[in-house]
C-alpha positions in Angstrom: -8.5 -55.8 40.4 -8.5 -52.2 42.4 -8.9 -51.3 45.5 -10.4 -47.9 47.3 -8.3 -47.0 50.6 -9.5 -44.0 52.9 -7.1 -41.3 53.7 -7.2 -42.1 57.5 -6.3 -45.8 56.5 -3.7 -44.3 53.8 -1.9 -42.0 57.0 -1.8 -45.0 59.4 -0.2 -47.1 56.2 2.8 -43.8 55.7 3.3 -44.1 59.8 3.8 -47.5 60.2 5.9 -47.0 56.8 8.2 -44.4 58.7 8.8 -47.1 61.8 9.8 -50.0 59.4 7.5 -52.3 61.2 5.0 -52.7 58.3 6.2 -56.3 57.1 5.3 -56.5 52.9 6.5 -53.1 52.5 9.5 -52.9 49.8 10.1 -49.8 49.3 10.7 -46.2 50.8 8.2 -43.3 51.9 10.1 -41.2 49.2 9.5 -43.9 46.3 6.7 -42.7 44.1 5.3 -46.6 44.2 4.4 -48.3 47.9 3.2 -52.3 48.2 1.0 -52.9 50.9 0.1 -55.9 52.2 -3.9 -55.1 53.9 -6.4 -57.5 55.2 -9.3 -58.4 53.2 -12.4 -57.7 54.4 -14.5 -58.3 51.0 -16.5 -60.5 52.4 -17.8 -58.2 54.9 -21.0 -56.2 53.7 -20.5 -52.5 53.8 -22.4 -50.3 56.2 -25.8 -48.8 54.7 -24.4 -45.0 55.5 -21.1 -44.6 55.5 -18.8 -41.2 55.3 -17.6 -39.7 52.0 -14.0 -38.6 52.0 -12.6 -35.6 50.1 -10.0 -37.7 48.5 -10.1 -41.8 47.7 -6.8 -43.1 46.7 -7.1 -46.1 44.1 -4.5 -49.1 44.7 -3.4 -52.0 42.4 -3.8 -55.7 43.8 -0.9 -57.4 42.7 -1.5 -60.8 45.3 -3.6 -62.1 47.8 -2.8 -64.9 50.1 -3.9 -68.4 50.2 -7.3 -67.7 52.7 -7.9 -64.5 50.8 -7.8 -62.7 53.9 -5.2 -60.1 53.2 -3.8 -58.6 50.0 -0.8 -56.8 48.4 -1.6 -53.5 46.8 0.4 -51.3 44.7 -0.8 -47.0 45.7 0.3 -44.4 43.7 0.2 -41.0 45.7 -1.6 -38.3 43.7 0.6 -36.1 41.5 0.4 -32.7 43.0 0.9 -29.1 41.0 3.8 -26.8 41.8 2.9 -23.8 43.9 4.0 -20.6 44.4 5.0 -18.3 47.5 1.3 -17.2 47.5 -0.2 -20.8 46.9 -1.2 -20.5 43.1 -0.3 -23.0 40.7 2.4 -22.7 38.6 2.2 -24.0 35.2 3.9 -27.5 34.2 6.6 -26.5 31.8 7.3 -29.8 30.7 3.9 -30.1 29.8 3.3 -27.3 27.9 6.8 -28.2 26.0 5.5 -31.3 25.3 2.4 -30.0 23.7 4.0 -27.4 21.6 6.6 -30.1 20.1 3.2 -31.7 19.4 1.7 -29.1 17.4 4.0 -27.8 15.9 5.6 -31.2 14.8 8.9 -30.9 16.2 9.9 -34.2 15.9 12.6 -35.0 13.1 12.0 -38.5 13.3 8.7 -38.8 12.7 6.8 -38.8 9.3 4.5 -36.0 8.2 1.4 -35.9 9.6 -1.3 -34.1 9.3 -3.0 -31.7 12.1 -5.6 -33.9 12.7 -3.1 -36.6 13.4 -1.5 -34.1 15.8 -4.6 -33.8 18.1 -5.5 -37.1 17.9 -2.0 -37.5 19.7 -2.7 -34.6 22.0 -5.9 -36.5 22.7 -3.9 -39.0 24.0 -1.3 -37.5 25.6 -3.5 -35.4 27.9 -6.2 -38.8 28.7 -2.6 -40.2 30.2 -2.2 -37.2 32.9 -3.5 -37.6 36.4 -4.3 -34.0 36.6 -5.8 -32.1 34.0 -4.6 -29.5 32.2 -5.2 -25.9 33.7 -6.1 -22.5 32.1 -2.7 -21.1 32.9 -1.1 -24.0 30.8 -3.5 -23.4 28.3 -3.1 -20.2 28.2 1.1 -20.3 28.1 0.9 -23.0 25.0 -1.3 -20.6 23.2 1.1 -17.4 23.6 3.6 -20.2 22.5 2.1 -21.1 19.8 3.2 -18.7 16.9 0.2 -19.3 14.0 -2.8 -17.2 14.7 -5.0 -20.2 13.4 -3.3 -23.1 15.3 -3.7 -21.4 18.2 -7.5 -21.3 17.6 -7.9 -24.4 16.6 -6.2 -25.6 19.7 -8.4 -22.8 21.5 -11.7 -24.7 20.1 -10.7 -28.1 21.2 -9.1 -27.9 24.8 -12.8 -29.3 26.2 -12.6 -31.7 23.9 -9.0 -33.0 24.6 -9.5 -32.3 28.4 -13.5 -32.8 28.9 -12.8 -31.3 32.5 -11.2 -28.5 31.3 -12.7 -25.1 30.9 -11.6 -21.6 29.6 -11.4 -19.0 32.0 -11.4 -14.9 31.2 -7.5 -15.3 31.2 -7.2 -17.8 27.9 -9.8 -15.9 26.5 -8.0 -12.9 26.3 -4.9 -14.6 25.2 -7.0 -15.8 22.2 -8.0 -12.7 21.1 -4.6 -11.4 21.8 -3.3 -13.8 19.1 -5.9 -13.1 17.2 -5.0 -9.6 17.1 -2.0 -10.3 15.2 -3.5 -12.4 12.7 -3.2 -11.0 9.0 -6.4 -13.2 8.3 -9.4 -11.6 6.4 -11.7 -13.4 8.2 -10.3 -11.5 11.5 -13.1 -9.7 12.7 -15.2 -12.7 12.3 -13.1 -14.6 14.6 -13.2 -12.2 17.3 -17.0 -11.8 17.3 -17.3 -15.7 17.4 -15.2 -15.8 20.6 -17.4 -13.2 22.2 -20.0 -15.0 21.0 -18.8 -18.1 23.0 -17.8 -16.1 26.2 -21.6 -14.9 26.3 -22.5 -18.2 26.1 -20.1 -20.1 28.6 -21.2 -17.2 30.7 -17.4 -15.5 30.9 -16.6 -12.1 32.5 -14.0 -10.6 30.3 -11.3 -8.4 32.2 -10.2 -5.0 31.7 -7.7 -6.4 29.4 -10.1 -8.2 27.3 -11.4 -5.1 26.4 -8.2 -3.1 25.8 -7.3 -6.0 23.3 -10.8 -5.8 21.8 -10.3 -2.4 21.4 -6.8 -2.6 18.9 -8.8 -4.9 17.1 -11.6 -3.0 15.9 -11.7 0.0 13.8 -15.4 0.7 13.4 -17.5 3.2 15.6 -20.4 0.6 15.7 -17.6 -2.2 16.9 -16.2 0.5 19.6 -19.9 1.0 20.4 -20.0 -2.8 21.6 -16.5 -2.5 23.3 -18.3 0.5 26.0 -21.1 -1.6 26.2 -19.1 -5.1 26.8 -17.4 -2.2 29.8 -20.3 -2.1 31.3 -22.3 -5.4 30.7 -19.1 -7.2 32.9 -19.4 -4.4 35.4 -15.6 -2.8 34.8 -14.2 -0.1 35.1 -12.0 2.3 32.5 -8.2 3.0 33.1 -5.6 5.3 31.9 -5.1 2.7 29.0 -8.3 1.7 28.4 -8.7 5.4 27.9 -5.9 6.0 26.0 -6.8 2.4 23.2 -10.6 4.0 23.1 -8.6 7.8 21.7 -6.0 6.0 19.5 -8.7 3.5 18.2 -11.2 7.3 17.9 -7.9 8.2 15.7 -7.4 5.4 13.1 -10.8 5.6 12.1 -10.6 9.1 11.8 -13.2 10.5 13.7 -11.5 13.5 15.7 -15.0 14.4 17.0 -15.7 10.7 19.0 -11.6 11.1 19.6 -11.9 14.4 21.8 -15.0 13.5 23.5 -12.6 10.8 25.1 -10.3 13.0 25.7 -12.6 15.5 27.8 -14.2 12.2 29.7 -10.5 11.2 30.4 -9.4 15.0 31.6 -12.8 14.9 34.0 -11.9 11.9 35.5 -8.0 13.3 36.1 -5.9 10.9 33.7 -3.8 12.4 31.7 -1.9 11.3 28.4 1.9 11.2 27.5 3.2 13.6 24.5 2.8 10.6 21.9 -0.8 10.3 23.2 -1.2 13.9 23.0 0.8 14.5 19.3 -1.7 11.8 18.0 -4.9 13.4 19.1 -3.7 17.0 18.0 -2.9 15.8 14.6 -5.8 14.2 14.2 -7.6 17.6 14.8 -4.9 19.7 12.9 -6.4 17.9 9.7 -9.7 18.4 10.4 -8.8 21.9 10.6 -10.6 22.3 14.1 -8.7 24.9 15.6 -10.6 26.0 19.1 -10.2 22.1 19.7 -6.5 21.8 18.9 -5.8 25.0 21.2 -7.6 23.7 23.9 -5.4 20.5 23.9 -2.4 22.2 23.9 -3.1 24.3 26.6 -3.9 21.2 28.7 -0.8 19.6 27.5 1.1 22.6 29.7 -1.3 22.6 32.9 -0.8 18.6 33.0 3.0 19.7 32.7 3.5 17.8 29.8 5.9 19.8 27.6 5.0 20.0 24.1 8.3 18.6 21.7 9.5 19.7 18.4 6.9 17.0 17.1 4.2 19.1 18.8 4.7 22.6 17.8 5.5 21.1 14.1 1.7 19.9 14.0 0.4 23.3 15.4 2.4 25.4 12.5 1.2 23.3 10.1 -2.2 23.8 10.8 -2.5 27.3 11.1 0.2 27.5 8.2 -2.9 25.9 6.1 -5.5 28.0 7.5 -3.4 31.3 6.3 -2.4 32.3 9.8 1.5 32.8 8.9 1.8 35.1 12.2 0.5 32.5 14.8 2.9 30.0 13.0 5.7 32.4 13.5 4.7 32.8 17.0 4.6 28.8 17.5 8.1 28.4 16.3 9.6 31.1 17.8 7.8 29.6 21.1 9.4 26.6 20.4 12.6 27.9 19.8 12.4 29.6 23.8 11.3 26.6 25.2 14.7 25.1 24.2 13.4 22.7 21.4 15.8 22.1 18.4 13.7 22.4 15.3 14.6 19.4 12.6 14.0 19.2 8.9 10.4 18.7 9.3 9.9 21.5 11.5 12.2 24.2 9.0 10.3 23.0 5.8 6.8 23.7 7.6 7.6 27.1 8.9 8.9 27.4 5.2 5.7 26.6 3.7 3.4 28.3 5.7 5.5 31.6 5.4 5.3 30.7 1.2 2.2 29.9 1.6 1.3 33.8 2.7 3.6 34.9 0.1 6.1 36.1 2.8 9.5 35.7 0.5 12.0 37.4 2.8 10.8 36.1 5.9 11.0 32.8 4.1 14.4 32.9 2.5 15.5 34.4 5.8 14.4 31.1 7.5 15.9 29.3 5.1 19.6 31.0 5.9 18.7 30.2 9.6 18.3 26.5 8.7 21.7 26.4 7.0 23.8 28.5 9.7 22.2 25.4 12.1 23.7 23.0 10.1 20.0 21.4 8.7 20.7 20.0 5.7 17.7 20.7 3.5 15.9 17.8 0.9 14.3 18.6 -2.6 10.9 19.6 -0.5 12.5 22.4 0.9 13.9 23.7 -1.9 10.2 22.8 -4.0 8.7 25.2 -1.8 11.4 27.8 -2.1 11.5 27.9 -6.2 7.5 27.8 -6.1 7.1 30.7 -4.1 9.6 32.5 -5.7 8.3 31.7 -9.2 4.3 32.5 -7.5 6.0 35.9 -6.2 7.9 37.1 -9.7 11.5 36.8 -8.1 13.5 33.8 -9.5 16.2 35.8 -9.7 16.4 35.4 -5.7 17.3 32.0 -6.4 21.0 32.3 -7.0 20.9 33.5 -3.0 19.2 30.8 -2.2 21.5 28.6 -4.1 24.5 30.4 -2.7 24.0 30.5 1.1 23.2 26.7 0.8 25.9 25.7 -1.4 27.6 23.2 1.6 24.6 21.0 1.1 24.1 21.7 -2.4 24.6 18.1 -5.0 24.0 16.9 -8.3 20.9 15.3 -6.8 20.0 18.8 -5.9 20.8 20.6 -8.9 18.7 17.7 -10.7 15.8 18.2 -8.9 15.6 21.7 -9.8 17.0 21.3 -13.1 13.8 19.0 -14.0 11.6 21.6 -11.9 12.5 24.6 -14.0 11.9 22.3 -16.7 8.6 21.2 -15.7 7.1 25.1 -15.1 8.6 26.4 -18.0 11.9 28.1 -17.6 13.7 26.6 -19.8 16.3 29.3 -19.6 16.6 29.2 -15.7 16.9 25.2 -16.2 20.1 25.6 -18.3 21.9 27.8 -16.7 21.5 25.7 -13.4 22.3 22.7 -15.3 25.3 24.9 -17.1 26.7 24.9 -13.8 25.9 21.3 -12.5 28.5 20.7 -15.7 31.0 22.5 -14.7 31.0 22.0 -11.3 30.4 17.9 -10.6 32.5 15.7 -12.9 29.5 12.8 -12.4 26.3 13.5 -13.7 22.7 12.9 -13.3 20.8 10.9 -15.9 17.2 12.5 -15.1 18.7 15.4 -15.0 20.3 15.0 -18.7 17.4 13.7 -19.8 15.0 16.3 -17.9 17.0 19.0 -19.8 17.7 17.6 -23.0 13.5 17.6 -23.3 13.4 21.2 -22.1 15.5 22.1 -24.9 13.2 20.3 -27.2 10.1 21.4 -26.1 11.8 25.1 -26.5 12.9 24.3 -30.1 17.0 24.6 -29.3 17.6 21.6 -31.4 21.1 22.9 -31.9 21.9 22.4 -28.2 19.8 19.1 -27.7 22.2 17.8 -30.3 25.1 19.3 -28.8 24.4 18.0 -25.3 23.5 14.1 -26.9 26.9 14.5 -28.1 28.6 15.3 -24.9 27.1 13.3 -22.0 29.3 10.6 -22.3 32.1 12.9 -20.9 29.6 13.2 -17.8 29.9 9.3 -17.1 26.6 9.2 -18.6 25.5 6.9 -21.9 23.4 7.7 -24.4 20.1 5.8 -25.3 17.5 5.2 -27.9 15.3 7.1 -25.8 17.3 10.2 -25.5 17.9 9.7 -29.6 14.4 9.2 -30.1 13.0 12.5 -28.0 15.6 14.5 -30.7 14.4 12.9 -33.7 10.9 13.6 -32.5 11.4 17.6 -32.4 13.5 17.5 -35.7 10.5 15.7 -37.6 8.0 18.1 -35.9 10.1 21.5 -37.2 10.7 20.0 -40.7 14.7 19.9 -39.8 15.2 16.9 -42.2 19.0 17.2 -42.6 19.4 17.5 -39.1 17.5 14.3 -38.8 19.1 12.7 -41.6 22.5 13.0 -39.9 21.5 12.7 -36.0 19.9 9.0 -37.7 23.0 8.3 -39.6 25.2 9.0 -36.6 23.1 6.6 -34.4 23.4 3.7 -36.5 27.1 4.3 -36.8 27.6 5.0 -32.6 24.8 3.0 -31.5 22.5 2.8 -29.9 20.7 0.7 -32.3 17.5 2.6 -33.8 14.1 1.1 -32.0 10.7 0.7 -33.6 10.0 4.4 -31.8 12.7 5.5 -34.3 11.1 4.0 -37.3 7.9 5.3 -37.1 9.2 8.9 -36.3 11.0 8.9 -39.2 8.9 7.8 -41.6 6.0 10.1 -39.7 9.0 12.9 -40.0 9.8 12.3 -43.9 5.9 11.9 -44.9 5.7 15.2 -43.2 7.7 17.5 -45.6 6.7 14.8 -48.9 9.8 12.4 -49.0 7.7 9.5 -49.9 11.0 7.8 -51.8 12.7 8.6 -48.0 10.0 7.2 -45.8 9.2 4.0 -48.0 13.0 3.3 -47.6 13.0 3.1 -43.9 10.0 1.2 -44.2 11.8 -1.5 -46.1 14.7 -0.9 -43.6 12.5 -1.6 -40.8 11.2 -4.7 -42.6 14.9 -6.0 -42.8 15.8 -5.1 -39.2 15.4 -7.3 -35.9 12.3 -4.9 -35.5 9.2 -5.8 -37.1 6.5 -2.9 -38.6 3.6 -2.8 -36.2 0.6 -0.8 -36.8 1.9 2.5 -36.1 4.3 2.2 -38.8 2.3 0.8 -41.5 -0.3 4.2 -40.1 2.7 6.6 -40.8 3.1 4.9 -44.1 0.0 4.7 -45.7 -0.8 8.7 -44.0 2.6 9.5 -45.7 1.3 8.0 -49.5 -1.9 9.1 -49.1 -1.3 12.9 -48.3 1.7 13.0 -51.2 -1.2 11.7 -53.6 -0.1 8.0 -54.1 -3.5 6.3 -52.8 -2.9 3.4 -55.0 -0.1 2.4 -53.1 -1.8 3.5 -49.7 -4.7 1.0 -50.7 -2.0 -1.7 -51.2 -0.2 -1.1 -47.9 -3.7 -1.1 -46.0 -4.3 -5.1 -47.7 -0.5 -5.7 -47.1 -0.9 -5.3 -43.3 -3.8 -7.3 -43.0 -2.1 -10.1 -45.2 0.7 -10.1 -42.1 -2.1 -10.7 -39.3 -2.2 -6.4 -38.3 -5.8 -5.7 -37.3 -6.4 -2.2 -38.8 -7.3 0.1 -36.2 -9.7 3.2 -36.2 -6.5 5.1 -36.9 -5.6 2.9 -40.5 -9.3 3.1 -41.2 -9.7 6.9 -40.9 -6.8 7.5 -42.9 -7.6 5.8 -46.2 -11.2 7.1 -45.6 -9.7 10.6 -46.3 -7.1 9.1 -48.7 -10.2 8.2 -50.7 -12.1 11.3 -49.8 -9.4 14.2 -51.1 -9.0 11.7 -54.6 -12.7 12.0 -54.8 -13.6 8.2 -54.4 -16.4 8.9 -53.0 -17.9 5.3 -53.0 -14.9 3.6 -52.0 -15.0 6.0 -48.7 -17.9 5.1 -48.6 -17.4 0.9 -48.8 -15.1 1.5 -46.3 -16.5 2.7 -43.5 -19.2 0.2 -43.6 -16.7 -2.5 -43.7 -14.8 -0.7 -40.7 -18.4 -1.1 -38.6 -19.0 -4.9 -39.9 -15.0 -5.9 -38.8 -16.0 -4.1 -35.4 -13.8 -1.6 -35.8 -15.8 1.3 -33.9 -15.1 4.9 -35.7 -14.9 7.7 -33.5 -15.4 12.0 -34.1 -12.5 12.3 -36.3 -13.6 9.3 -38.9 -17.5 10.8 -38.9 -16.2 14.4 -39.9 -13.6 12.5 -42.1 -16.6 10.9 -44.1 -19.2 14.3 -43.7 -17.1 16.5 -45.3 -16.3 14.0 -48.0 -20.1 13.3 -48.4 -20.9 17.4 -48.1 -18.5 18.3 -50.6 -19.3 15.7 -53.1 -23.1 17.0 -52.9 -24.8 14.1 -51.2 -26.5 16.4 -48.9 -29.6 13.4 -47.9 -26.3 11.2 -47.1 -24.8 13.7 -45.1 -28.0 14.1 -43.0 -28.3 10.1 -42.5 -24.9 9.8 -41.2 -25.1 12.6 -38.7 -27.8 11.2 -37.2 -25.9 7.5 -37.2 -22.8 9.7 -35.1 -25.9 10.5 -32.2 -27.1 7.9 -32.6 -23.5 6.2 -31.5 -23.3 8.9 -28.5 -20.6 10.7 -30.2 -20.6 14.3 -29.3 -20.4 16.8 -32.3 -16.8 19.0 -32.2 -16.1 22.7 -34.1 -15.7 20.8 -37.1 -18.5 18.8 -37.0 -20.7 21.9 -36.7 -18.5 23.8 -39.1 -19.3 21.0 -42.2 -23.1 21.6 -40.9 -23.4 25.1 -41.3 -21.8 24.6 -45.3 -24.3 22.3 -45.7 -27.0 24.2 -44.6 -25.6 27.5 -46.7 -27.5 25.9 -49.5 -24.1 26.8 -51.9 -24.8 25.0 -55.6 -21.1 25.1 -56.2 -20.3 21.3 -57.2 -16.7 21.8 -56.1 -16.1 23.5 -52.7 -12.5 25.0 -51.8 -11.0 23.0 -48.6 -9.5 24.9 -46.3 -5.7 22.6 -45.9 -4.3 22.5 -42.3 -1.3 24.6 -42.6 1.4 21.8 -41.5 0.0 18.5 -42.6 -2.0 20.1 -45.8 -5.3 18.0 -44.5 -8.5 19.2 -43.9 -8.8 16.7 -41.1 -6.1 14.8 -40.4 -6.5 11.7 -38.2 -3.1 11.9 -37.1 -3.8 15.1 -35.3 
């Protein structure tokens, strides 16, 4: 049984408490628990109007006496919420360690439980606190909390847990904070579901509600609704509102929206730092809008906000791209007088837009200026030095370059350009840089060994490619199939069989061990100059190995028999691959087409093709001229016609040859036999290993 007490009753009760008259009382004002022994007046009727009082205190009746006239109650004095030196609450931090432990599931000796579980314990927790939990709290175990979806779930069901509590504009924005960390797809969503809610709980968001909005989105139409929500909740914009609406203008990369801030920001007398400042003009640098970018700079001095190193860098770049070499000269020369100490980035963008106008000596000039200031330069720097000398006629300039920046100069470096060289064609240049990488590092560079040993190839020096695969290991560096196989490759493609004979023997004594790629260039090599006996022994080789033939090499095979004449044994190799589960490909299929075609088997060129189209094997250009001039030259002119149609009909387009068997079949020559004109190197008419 409880009993209501008034606060007057509850004062007079602490009074007669402080005098230790009050018989029945056993314990002290400063205990939290107090027995009173009060008069019962129960049987007494109560009065039909009485007085409400601001606060009832509830007591426990623990015993009564024998007439029932008075009582012993228990009173618990209300807890009370810590306070401040201005009189605010402070938040309870035991509480809101308590319900962190809770949902995150701190507790090592408890079971797993699910998060359900954990607000059903929440639940309870907070139905056992005599005052409710407050916004602030709230708002200090969401920051705490340190999953983005946690904290909205807890976010969703504070009114449930607490059914007096409600969100204020403060835990709102800590949601959305969190929320603006979340790596979640469903993000945006998220966010438009709280505003959602705030509209309808009727919430004014602060200033910082829309700053954070602000980070979030990326859109122009969300932006839109973040200047409307400004002016909905009647706020007004700050320096940092300001400068979150630019930087937001900036991400989504629209410069124009981004300096129409800016001008409503300058009206209104804020002012950005330089990272504000660097961001906005290289936003417009790239958009190339020049008036703009000027303007902003110029404001940057009259705020007194000195452009950095960072800042001029942007403005040379730009005009640099525009062709204006003179105004970027003027920048850094500014920049130079205004005491700021131009870095890598800076040097190699003066350096370009100089190139850029073709000014070589005021560009190598530069360059010396940048080494006597001890800036080390990267492989850009030197990319736009060899590029504008090679655009201008004078490589030969670039032993100066080379020389005044020899300090800095590695094998990193001399790689770089080694495989540069390479790349634009002078081969020459190439090795006498990497002539000189030898002699003067003892440790080389494999891309740069490997970059040079295809230069050479590609230039036909098989003499030094095979020299310098036999001296890289001196450089630290070991030889590989690949660096074998780009060798072979060039040796087959100039006819150099004895030179490909022994580079092969000497691999399989020194290792590495050949590949698959080796295989197939050899026998592709050997079919070349008409070894057949050759080429069918490293096919049986290659049977015997660890490698296994794959189509590619039963291709080179069968292209090797059938251009020597052998189309017997071509025919057999085609049905051998297929026994061995190879699906021929259009490749395989063109091949013994013309196999059959330069033997005169007409019909069996014929048989198969069609079988080619029924195994879904799809034959392109080269297999439809393959068959037309077989078909033209053997007369069957009504043929001919059907199966040029069939190749439109497929969506093929018709090539120079295609056109070029046309017009001999229009000529209207009676000749049964026509002369083939034989490609020069393989001795096909059209060979579908071109």
């Amino acid at each position: 049984m409880y009993l209501e007490i008034n606060p007057i009753l509850m004062k007079s009760l602490i009074f007669l408490n402080k005098k230790k008259s009050w018989k029945g009382v056993v314990s002290s004002r400063s205990a939290a628990m107090k027995v009173l022994r009060l008069p019962c007046y129960s049987h007494l009727k109560p009065p039909a109007a009485h007085r409400h009082f601001a606060t009832k205190y509830t007591a426990k009746i623990t015993s009564s006496s024998p007439t029932g006239r008075s009582v012993a109650v228990v009173v618990t004095p209300p807890a009370t919420l810590p306070v401040d030196s201005r009189g605010y609450a402070l938040p309870r931090r035991d509480l809101i360690c308590r319900v962190i432990d809770m949902l995150l599931h701190r507790n090592p000796h408890s079971s797993l439980i699910t998060i359900d579980d954990r607000f059903s314990d929440l639940s309870s927790y907070f139905q056992s606190l005599s005052v409710s939990l407050t916004p602030a709290e709230a708002s200090e175990i969401l920051k705490s909390l340190n999953s983005p979806d946690l904290a909205l779930q807890f976010f969703h069901r504070c009114s449930s847990l607490c059914p007096k509590f409600r969100h204020d504009a403060f835990t709102y924005s800590r949601i959305l904070l969190m929320l603006s960390h979340s790596s979640s797809s469903k993000r945006i969503d998220q966010v438009r579901e709280i505003l959602s809610q705030m509209d309808r709980d009727q919430i004014r968001g602060t200033i910082s509600t829309v700053n954070i909005l602000i980070k979030i989105f990326s859109s122009n139409e969300d932006l839109e609704l973040c200047t409307g929500l400004i002016k909905k909740w009647d706020l007004r914009l700050n320096a940092y509102t300001y400068r979150c609406l630019l930087q937001a203008h900036i991400r989504s990369r629209d410069s124009d929206r981004a300096f129409n801030v800016y001008m409503e920001m300058w009206s209104k007398g804020y002012q950005l730092d330089i990272f504000a400042y660097n961001m906005l003009l290289d936003a417009l640098a790239k958009d190339e809008q020049l008036d703009r970018s000027y303007k902003v700079f110029k404001d940057m001095k009259l705020k007194h906000c000195n452009p950095d190193e960072y800042t001029y860098t942007i403005m040379i770049r730009m005009t640099g791209k525009m062709g204006r070499a003179e105004e970027s000269l003027a920048l850094f020369e500014e920049m130079l007088t205004k005491g700021c100490t131009p870095n890598l980035i800076a040097y190699n963008t003066m350096i370009q837009a100089l190139s850029k106008s073709g000014m070589v000596d005021k560009a190598i000039l530069l360059f010396c200026n940048m080494i006597k200031n001890n800036c080390r330069p990267n492989e850009f720097t030197y990319s736009i030095i060899l590029n504008v000398l090679v655009a201008e006629g004078q490589l030969g300039r670039l032993d100066e370059v080379l020389e005044v920046s020899n300090k800095f100069i590695n094998k990193s470096i001399y790689a770089y350009l080694v495989r540069t060289l390479s790349k634009l064609g002078h081969s020459s240049e190439a090795h006498r840089l990497f002539c000189n990488m030898w002699s003067f590092h003892d440790g080389g560079d494999r891309d740069a060994y490997i970059s040079m040993l295809e230069s050479l190839c590609r230039g036909g020096k098989t003499v030094e490619a095979i020299e310098l695969l036999s001296k890289v290991h001196e450089k630290g560096i070991s030889t590989d199939t690949m660096m074998y196989n780009t060798v072979l490759s060039t040796l087959g493609k100039l006819k150099q069989v004895s030179h490909l004979h022994d580079l092969y023997e000497k691999m399989k004594q020194d290792g590495p061990f050949p590949d698959i790629f080796t295989y197939n260039i050899l026998i592709s090599s050997l079919g070349r100059v008409g070894k057949v006996k050759e080429a069918v022994e490293v096919f049986e080789e290659l049977e015997s190995s660890d490698c296994k033939p794959d189509i590619i090499s039963y291709n080179s095979l069968i292209n090797c028999l059938g251009k020597n004449g052998d189309v017997d044994e071509a025919h057999m190799r085609f049905l051998e691959m297929q026994d061995k589960g190879l699906n021929p490909d259009v490749v395989t299929y063109s091949t013994l087409i013309e196999c059959f075609g330069k033997t005169d088997k007409v019909e069996m060129a014929r048989s198969l093709f069609d079988r080619m189209i029924t195994q879904g094997c799809c034959p392109n250009i080269v297999t439809y001229n393959i068959l037309l001039d077989c078909l033209e030259r053997a007369g069957r002119t009504a043929e001919t016609v059907d199966l040029y149609a069939k190749l439109r009909e497929q969506g093929l387009t018709p090539d120079s040859i295609t056109y070029a068997i046309l017009d001999r079949l229009q000529s209207g020559s009676n000749r049964k036999f026509r002369v083939r004109r034989q490609n020069p190197i393989t001795g096909w008419v059209v060979s579908p290993l071109r």
